[in-house]
C-alpha positions, 0 to 999 in steps of 0.5 A, spaced: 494 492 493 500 494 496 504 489 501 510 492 504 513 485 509 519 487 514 522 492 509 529 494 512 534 497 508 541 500 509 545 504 506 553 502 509 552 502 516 547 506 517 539 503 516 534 507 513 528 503 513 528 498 519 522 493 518 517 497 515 510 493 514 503 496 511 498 493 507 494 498 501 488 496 499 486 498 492 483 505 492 485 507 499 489 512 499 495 513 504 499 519 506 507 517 507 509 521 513 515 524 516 522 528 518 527 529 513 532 523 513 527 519 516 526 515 509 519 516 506 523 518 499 527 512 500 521 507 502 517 509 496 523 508 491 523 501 494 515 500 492 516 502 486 522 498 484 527 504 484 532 502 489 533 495 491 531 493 499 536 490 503 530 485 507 524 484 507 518 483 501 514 488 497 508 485 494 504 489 487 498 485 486 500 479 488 507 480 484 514 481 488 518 488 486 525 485 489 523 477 486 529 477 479 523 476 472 519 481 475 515 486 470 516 492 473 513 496 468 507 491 469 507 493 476 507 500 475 501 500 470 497 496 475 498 501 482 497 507 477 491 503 474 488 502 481 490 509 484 486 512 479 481 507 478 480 508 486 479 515 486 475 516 480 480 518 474 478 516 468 483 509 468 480 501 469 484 497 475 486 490 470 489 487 476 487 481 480 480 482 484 481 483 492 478 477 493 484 473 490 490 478 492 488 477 499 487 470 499 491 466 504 494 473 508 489 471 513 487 478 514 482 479 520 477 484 521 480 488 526 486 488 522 481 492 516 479 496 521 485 498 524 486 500 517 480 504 516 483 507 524 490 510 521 487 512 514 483 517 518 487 519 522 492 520 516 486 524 513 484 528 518 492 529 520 493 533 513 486 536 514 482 532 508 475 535 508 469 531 511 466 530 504 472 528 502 474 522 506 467 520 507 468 519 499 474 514 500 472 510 505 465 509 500 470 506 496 475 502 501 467 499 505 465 494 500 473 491 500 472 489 507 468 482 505 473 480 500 479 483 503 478 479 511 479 474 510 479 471 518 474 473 524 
């Protein structure tokens, strides 16, 4: 699972990211989206650990990418494991169970199925096939019992 709280970045004066928020479930898939400049390759390099983030946290499984001692070559394996684990590639997630990465987040079903809402969106956006899409949200279902955890 990828977390991503209130990220802001600036570079000088200039903001390039200015509070970004999502959760990734493990197995979703998620499209980044947007006008040149607008700060896509920018929010992507601060997930995986490339550039440093002026504000804000970004959680891996449960581990934070900006936190000093964190093993970011770990926290890489893990979201190429659940990436492709998730997609039907040949790799096994080794990470925490979504019941305990999620634990305390106080995730709440609307919160899940707004989710589900923007993922399809996103899908049906870039023209992802029905099959296809009917496929990916197979695999985020059976996540919502482990991953909501508030009514």
């Amino acid at each position: 699972m990828i977390d991503i709280k209130e990220v802001s970045k600036w570079y000088g004066p200039f903001q390039v990211l200015n509070r970004c928020s999502t959760t990734v479930a493990k197995g979703e898939v998620v499209v980044v989206c947007g006008p040149s400049g607008s700060g896509k390759s920018t929010l992507i390099k601060c997930v995986n650990g490339l550039e440093p983030f002026t504000q804000g946290e970004v959680l891996v499984d449960g581990i934070s990418v900006g936190a000093p001692g964190t093993n970011l070559p770990r926290l890489r394996r893990l979201l190429v494991e659940q990436i492709c684990q998730g997609s039907g590639g040949p790799c096994r997630y080794s990470g925490r169970s979504m019941r305990a990465a999620h634990r305390g987040l106080g995730i709440r079903g609307g919160d899940f199925n707004a989710l589900v809402e923007d993922l399809k969106k996103s899908l049906n956006k870039f023209g992802v096939p029905a099959r296809e899409q009917g496929e990916l949200l197979a695999i985020l279902g059976p996540m919502k019992r482990d991953i909501v955890t508030r009514s």
